[in-house]
N, CA, C and O atoms as a DFTB+ gen file, in Angstrom:
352 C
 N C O
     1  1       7.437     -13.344     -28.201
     2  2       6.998     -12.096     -27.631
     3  2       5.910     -11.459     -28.482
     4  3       4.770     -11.266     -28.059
     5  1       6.218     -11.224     -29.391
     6  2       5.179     -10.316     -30.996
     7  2       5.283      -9.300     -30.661
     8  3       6.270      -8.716     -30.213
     9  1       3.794      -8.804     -30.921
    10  2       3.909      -6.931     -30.769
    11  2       4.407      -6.543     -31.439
    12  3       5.142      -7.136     -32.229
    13  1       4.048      -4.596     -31.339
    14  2       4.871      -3.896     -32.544
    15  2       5.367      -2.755     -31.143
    16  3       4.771      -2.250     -30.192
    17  1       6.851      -2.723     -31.702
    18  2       7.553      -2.076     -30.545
    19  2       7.949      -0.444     -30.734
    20  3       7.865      -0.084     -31.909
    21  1       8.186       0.152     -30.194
    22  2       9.002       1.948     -30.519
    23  2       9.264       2.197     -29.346
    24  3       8.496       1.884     -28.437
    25  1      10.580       2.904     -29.123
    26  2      11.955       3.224     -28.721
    27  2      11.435       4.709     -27.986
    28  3      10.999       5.592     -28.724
    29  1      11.497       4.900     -26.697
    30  2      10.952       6.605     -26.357
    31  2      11.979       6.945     -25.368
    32  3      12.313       6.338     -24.350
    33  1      12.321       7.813     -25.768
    34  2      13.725       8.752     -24.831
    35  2      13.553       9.287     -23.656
    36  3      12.394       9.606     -23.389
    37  1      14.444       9.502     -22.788
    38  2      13.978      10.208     -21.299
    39  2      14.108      11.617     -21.464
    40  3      14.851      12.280     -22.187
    41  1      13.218      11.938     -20.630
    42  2      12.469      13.259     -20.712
    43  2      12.795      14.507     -19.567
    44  3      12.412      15.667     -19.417
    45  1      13.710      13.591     -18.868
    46  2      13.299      14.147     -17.112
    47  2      14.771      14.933     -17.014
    48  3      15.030      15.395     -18.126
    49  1      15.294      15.084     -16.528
    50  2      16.508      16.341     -16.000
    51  2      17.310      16.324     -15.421
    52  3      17.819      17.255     -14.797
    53  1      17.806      14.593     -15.530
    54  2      19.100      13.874     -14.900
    55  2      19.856      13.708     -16.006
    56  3      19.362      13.135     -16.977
    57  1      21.117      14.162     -16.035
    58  2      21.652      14.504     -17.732
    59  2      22.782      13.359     -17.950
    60  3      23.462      13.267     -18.971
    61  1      22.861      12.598     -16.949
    62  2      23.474      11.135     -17.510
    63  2      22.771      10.355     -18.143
    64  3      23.241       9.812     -19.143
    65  1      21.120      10.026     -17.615
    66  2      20.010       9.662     -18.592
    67  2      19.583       9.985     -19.907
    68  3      19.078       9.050     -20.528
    69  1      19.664      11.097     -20.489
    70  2      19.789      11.950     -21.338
    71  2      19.812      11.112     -23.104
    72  3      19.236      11.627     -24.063
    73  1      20.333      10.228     -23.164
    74  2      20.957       8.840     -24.371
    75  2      20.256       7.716     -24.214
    76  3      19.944       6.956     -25.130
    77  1      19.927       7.548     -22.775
    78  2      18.965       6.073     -22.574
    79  2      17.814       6.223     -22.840
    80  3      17.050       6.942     -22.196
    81  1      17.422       5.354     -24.150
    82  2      15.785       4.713     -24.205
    83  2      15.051       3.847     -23.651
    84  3      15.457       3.572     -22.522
    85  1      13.795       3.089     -24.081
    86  2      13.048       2.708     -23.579
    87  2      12.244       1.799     -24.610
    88  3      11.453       2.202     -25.463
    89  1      12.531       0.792     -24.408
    90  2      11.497      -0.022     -25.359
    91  2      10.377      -0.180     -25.259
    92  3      10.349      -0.702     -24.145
    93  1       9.010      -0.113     -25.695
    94  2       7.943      -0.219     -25.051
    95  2       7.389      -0.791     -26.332
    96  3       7.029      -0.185     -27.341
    97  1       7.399      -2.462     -26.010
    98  2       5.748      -3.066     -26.949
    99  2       4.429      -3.011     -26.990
   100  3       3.905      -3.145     -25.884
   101  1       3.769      -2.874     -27.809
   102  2       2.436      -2.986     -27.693
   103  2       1.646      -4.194     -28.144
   104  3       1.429      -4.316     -29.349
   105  1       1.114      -5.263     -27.139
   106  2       0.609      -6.496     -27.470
   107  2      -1.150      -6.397     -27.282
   108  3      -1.916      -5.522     -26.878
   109  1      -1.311      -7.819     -27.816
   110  2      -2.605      -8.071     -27.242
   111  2      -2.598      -8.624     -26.247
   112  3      -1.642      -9.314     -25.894
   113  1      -3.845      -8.429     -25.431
   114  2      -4.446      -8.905     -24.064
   115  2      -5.613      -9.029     -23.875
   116  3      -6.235      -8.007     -23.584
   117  1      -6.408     -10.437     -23.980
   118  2      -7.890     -10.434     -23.656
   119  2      -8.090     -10.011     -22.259
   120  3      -9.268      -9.983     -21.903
   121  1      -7.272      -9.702     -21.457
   122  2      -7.996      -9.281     -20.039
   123  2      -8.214      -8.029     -19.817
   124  3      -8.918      -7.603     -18.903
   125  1      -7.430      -7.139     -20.909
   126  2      -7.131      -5.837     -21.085
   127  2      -8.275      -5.318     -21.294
   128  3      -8.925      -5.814     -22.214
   129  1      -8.864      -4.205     -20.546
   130  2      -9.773      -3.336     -21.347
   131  2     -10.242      -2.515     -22.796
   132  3     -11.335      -2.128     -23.209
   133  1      -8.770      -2.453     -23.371
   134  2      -8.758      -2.164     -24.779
   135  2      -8.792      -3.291     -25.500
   136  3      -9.350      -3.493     -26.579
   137  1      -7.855      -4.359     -24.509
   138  2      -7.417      -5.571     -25.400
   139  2      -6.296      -5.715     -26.096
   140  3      -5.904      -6.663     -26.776
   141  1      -5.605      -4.228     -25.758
   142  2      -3.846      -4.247     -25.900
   143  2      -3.264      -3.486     -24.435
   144  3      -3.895      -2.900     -23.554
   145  1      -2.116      -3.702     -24.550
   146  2      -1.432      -3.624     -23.428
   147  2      -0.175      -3.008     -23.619
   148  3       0.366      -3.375     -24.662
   149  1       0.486      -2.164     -22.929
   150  2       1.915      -1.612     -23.456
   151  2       2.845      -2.467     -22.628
   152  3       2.284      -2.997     -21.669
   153  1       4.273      -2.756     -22.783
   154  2       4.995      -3.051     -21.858
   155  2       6.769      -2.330     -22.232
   156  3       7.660      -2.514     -23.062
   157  1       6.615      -1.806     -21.511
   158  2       8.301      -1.547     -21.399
   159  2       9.594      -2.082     -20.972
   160  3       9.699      -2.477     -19.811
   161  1      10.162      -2.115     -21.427
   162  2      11.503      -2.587     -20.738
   163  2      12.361      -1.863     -20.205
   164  3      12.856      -0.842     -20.681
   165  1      12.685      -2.601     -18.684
   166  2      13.217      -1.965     -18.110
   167  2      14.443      -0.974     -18.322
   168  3      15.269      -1.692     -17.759
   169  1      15.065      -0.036     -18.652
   170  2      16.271       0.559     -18.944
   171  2      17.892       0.043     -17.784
   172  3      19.100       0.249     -17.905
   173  1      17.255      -0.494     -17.005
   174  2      18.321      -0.673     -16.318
   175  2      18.827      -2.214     -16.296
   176  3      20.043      -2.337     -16.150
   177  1      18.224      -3.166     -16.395
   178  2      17.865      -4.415     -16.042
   179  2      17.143      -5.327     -17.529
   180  3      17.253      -6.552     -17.575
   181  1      16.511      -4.636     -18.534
   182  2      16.074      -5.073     -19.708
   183  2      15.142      -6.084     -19.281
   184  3      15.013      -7.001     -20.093
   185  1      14.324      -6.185     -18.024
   186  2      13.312      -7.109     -18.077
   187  2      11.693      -6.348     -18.496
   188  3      11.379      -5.158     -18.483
   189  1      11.248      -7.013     -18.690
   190  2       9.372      -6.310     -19.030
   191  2       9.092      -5.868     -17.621
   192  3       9.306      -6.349     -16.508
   193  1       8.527      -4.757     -18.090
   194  2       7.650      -3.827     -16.969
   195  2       6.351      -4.098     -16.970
   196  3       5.921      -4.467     -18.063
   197  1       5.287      -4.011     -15.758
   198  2       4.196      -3.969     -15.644
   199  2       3.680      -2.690     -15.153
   200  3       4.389      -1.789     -14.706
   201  1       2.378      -2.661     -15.264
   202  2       1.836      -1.077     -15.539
   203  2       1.642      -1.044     -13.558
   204  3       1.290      -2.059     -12.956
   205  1       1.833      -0.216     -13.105
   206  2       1.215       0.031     -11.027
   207  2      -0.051       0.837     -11.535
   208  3      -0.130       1.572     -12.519
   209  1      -1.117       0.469     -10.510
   210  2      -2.410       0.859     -10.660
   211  2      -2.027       2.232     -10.222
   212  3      -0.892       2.445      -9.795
   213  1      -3.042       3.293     -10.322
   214  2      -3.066       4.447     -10.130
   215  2      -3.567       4.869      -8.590
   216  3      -4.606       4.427      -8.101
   217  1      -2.773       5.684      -7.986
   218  2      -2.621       5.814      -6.592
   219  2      -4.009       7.183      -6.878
   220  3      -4.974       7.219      -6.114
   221  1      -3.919       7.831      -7.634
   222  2      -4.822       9.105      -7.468
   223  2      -4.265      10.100      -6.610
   224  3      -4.989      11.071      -6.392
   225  1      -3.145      10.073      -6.080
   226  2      -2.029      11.299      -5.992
   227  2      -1.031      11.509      -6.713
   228  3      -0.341      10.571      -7.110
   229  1      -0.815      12.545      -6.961
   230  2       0.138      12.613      -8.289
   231  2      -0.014      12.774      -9.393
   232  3       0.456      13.701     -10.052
   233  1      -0.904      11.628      -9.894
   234  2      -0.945      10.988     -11.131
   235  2      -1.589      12.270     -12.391
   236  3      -2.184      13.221     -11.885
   237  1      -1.478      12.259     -13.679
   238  2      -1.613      12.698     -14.353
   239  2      -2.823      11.688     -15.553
   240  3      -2.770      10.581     -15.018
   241  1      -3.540      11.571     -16.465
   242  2      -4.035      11.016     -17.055
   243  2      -3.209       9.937     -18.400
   244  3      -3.460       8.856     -18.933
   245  1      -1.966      11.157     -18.523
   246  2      -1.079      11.120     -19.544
   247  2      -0.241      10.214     -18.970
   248  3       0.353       9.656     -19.894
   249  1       0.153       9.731     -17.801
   250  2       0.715       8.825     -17.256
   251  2       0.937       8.012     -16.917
   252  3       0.116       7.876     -16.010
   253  1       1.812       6.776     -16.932
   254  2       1.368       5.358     -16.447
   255  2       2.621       5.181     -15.787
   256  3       3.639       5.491     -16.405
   257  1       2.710       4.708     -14.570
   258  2       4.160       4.046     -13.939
   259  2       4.112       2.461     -14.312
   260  3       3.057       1.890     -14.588
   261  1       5.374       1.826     -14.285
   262  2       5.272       0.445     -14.325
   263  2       6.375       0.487     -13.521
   264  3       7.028       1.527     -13.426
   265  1       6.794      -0.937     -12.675
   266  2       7.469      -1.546     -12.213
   267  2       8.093      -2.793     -12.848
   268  3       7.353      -3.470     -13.562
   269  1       9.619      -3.259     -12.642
   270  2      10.271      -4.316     -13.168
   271  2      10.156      -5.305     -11.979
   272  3       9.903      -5.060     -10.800
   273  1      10.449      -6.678     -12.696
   274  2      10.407      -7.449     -11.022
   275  2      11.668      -7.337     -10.173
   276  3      11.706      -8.067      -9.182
   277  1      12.617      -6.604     -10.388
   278  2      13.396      -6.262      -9.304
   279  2      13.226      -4.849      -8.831
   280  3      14.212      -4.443      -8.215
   281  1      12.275      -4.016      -8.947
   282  2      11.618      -2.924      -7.952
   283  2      11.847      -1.777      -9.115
   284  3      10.823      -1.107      -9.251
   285  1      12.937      -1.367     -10.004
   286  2      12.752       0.048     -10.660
   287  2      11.464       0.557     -11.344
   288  3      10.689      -0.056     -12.078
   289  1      11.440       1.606     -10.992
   290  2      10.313       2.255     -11.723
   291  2      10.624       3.488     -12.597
   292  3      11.514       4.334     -12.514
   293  1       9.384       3.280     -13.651
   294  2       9.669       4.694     -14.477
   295  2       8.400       4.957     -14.729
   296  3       7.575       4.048     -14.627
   297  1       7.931       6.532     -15.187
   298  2       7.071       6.823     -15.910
   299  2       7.055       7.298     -17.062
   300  3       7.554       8.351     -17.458
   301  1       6.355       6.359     -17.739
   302  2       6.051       6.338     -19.289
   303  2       4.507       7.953     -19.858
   304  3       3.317       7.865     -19.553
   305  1       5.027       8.939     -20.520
   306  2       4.139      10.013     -20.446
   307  2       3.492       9.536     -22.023
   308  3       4.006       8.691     -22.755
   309  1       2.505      10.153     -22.249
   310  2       1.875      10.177     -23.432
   311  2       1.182      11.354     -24.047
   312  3       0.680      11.924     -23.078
   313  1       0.875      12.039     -25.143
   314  2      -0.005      13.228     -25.287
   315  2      -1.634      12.674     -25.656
   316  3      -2.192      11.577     -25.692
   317  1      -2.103      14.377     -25.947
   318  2      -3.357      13.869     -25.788
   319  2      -4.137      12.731     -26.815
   320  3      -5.276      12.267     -26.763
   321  1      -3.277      12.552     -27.542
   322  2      -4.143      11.435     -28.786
   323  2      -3.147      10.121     -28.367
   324  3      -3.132       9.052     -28.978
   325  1      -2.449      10.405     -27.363
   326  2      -1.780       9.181     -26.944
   327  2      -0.715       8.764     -27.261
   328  3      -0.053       7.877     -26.723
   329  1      -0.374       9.693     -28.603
   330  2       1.528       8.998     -28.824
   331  2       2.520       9.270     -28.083
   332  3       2.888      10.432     -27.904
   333  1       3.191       8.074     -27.457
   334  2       4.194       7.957     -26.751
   335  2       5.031       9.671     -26.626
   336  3       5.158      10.410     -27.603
   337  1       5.328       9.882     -25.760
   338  2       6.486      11.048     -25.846
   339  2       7.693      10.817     -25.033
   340  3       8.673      11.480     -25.373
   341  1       7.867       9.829     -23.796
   342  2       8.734       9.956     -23.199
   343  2       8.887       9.108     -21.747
   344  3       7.903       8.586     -21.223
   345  1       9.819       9.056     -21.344
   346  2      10.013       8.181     -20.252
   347  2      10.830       9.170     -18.942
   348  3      11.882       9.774     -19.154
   349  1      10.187       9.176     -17.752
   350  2      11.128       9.679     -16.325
   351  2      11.004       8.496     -15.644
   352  3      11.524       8.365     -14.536
């Protein structure tokens, strides 16, 4: 796998969620525009998430949704210099 990984807590206002984290690696990717890539794992299912392109409703800048390959989704938030803050 590689990468360097950190752990981000849920953020959102369902209070059984409240204890569950979120793994999210950060690898390289030559296809990537930066050339790194985040990936999370799923909280429910523990498989890698992929990032969903941006619909342009909704969306926030600070935001990225990903999907697992069995359909859950979450959004991964970030601040403005980009460190991780949290997962809904």
């Amino acid at each position: 796998m590689g990468g360097t990984a950190t752990k981000v807590r849920y953020i959102g206002f369902a209070k059984y969620l409240e204890d569950v984290t979120v793994e999210v690696r950060v690898k390289r990717d030559k296809a990537a525009m930066a050339g790194i890539v985040t990936v999370p794992t799923c909280p429910y299912d523990l498989k890698p998430m992929k990032v969903i392109p941006k619909s342009g409703y909704g969306t926030r800048k600070n935001e990225r949704t990903y999907k697992c390959p069995t359909l859950h989704r979450i959004i991964v938030t970030s601040s403005e210099n980009g460190e991780l803050r949290g997962w809904m």
